[in-house]
C-alpha positions in Angstrom: -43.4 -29.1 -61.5 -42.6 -31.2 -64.5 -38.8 -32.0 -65.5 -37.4 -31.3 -69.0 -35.1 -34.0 -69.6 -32.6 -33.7 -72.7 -31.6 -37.1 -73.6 -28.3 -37.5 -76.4 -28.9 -39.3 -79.2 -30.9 -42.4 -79.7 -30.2 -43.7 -76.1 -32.1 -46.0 -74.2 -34.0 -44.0 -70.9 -32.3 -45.6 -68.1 -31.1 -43.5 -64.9 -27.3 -42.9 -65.3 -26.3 -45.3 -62.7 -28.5 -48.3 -64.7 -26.3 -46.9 -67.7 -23.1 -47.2 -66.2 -23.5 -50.9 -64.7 -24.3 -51.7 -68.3 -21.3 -50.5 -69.8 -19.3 -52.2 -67.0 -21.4 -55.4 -67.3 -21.1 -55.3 -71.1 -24.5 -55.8 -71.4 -25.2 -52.4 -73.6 -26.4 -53.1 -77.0 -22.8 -51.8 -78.5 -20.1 -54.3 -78.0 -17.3 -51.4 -77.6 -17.2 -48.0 -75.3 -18.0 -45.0 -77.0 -15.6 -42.7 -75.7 -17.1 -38.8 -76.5 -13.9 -36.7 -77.7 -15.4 -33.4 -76.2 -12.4 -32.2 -73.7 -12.5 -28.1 -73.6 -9.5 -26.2 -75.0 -9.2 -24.5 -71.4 -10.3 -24.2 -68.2 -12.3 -21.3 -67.0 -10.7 -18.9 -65.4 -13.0 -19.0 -62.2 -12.6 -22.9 -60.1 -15.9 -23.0 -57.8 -15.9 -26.6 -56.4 -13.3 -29.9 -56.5 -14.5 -33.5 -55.6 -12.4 -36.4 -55.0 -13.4 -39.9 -55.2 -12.4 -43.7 -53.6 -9.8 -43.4 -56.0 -8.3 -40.3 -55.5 -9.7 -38.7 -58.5 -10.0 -35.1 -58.9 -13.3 -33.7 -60.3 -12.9 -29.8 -61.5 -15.7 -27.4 -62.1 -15.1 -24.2 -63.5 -16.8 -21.1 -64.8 -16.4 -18.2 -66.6 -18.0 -15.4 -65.2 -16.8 -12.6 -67.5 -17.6 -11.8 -71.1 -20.7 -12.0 -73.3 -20.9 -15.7 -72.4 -21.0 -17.2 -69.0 -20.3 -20.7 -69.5 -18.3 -23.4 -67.6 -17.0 -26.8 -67.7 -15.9 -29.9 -65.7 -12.2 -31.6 -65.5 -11.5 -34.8 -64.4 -7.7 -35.7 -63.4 -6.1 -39.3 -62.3 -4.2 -37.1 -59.4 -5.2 -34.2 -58.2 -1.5 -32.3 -58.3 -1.8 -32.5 -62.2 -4.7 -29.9 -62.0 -5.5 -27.5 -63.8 -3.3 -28.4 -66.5 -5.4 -29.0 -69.5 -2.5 -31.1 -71.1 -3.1 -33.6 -68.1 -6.4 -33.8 -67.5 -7.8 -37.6 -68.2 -11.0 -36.4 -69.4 -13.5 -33.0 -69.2 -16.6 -31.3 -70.8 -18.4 -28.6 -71.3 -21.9 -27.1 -69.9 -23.8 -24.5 -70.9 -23.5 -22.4 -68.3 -21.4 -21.9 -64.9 -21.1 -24.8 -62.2 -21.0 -23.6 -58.5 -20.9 -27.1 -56.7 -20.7 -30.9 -58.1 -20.1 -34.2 -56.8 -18.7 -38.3 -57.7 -22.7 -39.2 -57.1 -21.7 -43.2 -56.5 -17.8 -41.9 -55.5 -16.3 -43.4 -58.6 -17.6 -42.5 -62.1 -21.3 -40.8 -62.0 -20.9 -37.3 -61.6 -23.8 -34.2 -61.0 -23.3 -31.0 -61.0 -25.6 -27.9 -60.4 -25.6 -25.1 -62.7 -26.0 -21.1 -63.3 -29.0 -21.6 -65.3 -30.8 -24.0 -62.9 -30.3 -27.4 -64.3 -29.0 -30.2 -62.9 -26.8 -32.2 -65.1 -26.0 -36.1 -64.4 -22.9 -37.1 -66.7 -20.4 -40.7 -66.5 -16.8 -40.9 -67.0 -16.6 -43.6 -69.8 -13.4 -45.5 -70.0 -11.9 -47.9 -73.2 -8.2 -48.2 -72.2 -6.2 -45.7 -72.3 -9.3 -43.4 -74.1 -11.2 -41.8 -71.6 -14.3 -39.0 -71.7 -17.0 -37.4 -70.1 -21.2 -38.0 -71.5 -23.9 -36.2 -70.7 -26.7 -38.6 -69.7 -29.6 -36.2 -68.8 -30.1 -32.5 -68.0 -32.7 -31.5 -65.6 -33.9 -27.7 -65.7 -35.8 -28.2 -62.4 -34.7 -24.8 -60.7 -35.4 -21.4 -62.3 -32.1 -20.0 -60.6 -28.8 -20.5 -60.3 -28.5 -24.1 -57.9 -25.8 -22.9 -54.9 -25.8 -26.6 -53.3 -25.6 -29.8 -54.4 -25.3 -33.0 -51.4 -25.6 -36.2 -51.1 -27.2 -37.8 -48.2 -25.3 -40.6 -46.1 -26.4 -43.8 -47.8 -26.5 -41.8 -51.4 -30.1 -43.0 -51.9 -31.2 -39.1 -52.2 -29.7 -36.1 -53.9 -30.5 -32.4 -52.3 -30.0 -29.1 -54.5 -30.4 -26.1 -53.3 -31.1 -22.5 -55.1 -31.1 -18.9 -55.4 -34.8 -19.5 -56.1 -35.4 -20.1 -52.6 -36.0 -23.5 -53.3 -34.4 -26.9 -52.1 -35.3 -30.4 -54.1 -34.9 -33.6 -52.8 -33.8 -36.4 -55.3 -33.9 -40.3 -56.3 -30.6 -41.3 -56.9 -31.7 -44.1 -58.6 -34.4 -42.4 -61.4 -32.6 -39.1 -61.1 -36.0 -37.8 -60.5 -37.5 -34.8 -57.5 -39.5 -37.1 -55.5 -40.4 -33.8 -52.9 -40.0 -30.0 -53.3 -39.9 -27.7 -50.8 -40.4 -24.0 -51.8 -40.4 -21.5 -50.4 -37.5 -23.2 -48.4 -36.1 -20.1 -47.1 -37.2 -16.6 -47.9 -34.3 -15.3 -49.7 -31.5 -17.6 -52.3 -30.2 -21.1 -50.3 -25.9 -20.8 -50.1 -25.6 -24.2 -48.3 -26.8 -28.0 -47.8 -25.5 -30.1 -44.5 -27.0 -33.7 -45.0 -27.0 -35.7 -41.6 -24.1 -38.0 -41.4 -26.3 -41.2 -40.4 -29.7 -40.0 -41.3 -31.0 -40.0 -44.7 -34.3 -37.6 -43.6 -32.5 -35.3 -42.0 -30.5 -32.1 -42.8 -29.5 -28.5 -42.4 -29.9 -25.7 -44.8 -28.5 -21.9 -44.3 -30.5 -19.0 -46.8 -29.5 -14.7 -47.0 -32.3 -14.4 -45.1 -30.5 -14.9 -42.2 -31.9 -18.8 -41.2 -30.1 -22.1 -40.4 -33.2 -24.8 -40.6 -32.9 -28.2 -39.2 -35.3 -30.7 -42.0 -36.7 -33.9 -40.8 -38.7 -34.8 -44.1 -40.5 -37.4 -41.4 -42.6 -35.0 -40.3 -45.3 -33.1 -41.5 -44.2 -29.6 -40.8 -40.7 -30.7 -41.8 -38.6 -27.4 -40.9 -37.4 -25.9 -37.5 -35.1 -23.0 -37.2 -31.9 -23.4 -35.0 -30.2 -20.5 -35.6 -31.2 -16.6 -37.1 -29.0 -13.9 -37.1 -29.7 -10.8 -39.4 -27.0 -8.6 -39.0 -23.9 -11.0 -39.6 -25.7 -13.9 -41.6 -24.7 -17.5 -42.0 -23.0 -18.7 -45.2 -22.6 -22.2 -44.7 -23.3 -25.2 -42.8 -21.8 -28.7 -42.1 -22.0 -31.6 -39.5 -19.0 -31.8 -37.3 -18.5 -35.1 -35.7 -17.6 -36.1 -31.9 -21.0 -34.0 -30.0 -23.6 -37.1 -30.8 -24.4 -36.5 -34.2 -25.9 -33.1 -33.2 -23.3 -30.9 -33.7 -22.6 -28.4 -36.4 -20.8 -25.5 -37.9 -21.9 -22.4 -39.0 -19.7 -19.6 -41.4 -21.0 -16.5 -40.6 -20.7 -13.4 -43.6 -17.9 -12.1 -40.4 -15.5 -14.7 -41.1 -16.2 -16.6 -37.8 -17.1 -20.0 -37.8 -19.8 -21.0 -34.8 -20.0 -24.5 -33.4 -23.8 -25.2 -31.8 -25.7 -28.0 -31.3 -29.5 -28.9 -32.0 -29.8 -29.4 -28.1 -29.5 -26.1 -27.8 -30.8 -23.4 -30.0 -29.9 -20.3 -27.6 -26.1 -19.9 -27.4 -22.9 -21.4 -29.4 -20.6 -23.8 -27.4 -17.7 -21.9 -28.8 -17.0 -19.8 -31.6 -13.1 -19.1 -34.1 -12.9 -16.4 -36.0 -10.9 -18.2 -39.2 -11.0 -15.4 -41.6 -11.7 -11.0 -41.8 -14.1 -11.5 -44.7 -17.4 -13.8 -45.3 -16.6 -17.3 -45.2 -18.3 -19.7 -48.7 -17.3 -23.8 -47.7 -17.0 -25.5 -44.9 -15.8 -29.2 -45.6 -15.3 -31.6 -42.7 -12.7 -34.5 -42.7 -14.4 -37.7 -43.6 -11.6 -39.4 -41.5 -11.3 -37.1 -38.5 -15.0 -36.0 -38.4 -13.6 -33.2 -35.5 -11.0 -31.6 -38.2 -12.5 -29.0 -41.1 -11.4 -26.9 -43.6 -12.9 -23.0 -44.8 -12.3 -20.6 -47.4 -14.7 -17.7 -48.2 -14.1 -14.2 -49.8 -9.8 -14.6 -48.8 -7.1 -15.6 -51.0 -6.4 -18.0 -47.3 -7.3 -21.9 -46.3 -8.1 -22.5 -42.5 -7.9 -25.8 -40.6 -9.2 -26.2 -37.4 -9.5 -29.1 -34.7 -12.6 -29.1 -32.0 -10.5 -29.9 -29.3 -12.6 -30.6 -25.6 -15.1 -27.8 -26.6 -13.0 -25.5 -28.2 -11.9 -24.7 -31.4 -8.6 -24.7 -32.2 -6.7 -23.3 -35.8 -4.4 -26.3 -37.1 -3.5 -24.8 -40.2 -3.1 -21.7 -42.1 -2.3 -21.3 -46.1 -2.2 -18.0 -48.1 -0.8 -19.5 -51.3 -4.1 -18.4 -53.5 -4.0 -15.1 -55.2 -7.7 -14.8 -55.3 -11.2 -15.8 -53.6 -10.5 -19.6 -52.4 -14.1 -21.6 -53.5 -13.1 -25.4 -53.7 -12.4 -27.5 -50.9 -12.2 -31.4 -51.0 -10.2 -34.0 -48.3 -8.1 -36.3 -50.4 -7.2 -38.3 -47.3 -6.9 -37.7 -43.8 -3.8 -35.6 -44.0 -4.2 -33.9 -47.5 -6.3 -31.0 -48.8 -7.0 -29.9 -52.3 -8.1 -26.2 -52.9 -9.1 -24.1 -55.6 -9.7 -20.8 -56.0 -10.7 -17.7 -58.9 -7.1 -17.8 -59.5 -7.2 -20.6 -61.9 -5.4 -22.4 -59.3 -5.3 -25.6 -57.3 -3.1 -26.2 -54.2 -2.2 -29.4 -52.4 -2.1 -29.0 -48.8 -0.3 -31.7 -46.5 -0.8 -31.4 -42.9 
């Protein structure tokens, strides 16, 4: 399939990380920072993801899913208690339609997004001193439905976006381009990527159709299902430190979270139920890779602890007034929700 790539103005076609070296170099043809003065008014009522990078930054995406218009926007804050106040916010921008998941792609300044309409939208924070703001450097319309997913692998040489088009693309980090495309990927919309924490080939997916699928791009028939459920299906999926590298988690639609391993495809090792409804996130502790967060159709945010073999709730928060949809681990002992209550929570642990 060919990309349609939108590029701003008269700029030079570079990926966004060669774009962003050059500004910090000073090598680009201007000698000053054009900061874009394009912040929103407000933020959407609806937050569906947060990100948090080296720095403790707080990327925001939110979307408004009611009216003649669904579009959304992106908010980027210096500390991540200031959010969602508008008046605070160091920089944000708006897209042309929703935004379900986003990341930092390099963990400081590039930032991607996946949208409502299918595109996939690569932006940089550009700084001059105190100025700050948000460009666009190209938008992708790769997908043809809304992307669920967006991952980045463990060295961040590949990008993986996944879609209700059944589809899942694989990315160049550096060219910004699809280097492989695998569709059909599942047989109904992909909810959730799991990139291996030490392997770049390798990764789960989970689909409505009922299928978790272990990739290993190595091989020729790249896809292997580890777990299938109809009745109660997976939601999402996520790597879970301390078993080897082969252990996982999987959010059922019952508000239990499984814990498995690729070892064995026939029976969980143990099994919490976190929540009453159908769970949407799982995000994992980059600094105790045995500690995770959930949320899912609950106005609640769940920590647990796999303890020898068990799972064990840590922590339990009903601050939200609505659906919870944005997890991200500031630190080790900190957690920063969001949620369809225009609202973000700091949770120390």
């Amino acid at each position: 399939m060919a990309n349609t790539v939108e590029e701003e103005g008269d700029m030079e076609v570079n990926s966004p990380a060669q774009q962003t070296a050059e500004m910090d170099a000073g090598t680009s043809p201007q000698t000053t920072i054009t900061v874009p003065d394009n912040t929103p008014c407000q933020v959407d009522k609806y937050i569906d993801f947060l990100a948090v990078n080296k720095h403790g930054h707080l990327l925001m995406g939110s979307s408004s899913l009611t009216g003649r218009y669904w579009g959304g926007s992106i908010w980027y804050y210096n500390d991540p208690a200031l959010a969602p106040d508008v008046e605070k916010c160091r920089a944000g921008f708006e897209t042309s339609s929703g935004v379900a998941d986003g990341l930092f792609m390099d963990n400081d300044k590039l930032i991607v997004v996946g949208e409502d309409c299918g595109a996939v939208e690569f932006l940089t924070v550009c700084e001059d001193g105190e100025r700050c703001g948000i460009r666009s450097q190209c938008r992708i319309d790769e997908h043809l439905d809304a992307v669920h997913s967006v991952k980045l692998t463990a060295l961040g040489k590949s990008l993986l976006t996944g879609s209700a088009d059944m589809s899942i693309r694989v990315w160049d980090c550096e060219t910004c381009l699809v280097v492989r495309m695998l569709a059909p990927a599942h047989a109904q919309m992909v909810t959730s990527l799991a990139p291996h924490p030490t392997n770049e080939q390798i990764f789960l997916s989970c689909g409505l159709d009922g299928n978790v699928l272990l990739w290993d791009l190595r091989t020729q028939k790249p896809a292997s299902c580890v777990y299938r459920d109809y009745s109660v299906k997976p939601e999402c999926v996520a790597w879970l430190g301390g078993g080897g590298e082969k252990q996982y988690l999987v959010g059922l639609q019952s508000g239990e979270v499984a814990l498995r391993c690729t070892d064995d495809l026939n029976h969980n090792l143990t099994s919490l139920q976190t929540l009453s409804r159908p769970l949407y996130r799982i995000a994992v502790n980059p600094t105790k890779s045995t500690q995770f967060a959930v949320c899912g159709n609950d106005s609640r945010v769940v920590v647990a602890d796999a303890v020898e073999g068990s799972l064990r709730l840590r922590y339990d928060d009903d601050r939200h007034k609505d659906f919870v949809r944005g997890l991200a681990w500031q630190d080790a002992d900190t957690l920063v929700s969001s949620g369809w209550d225009t609202a973000v929570v700091v949770h120390k642990l």
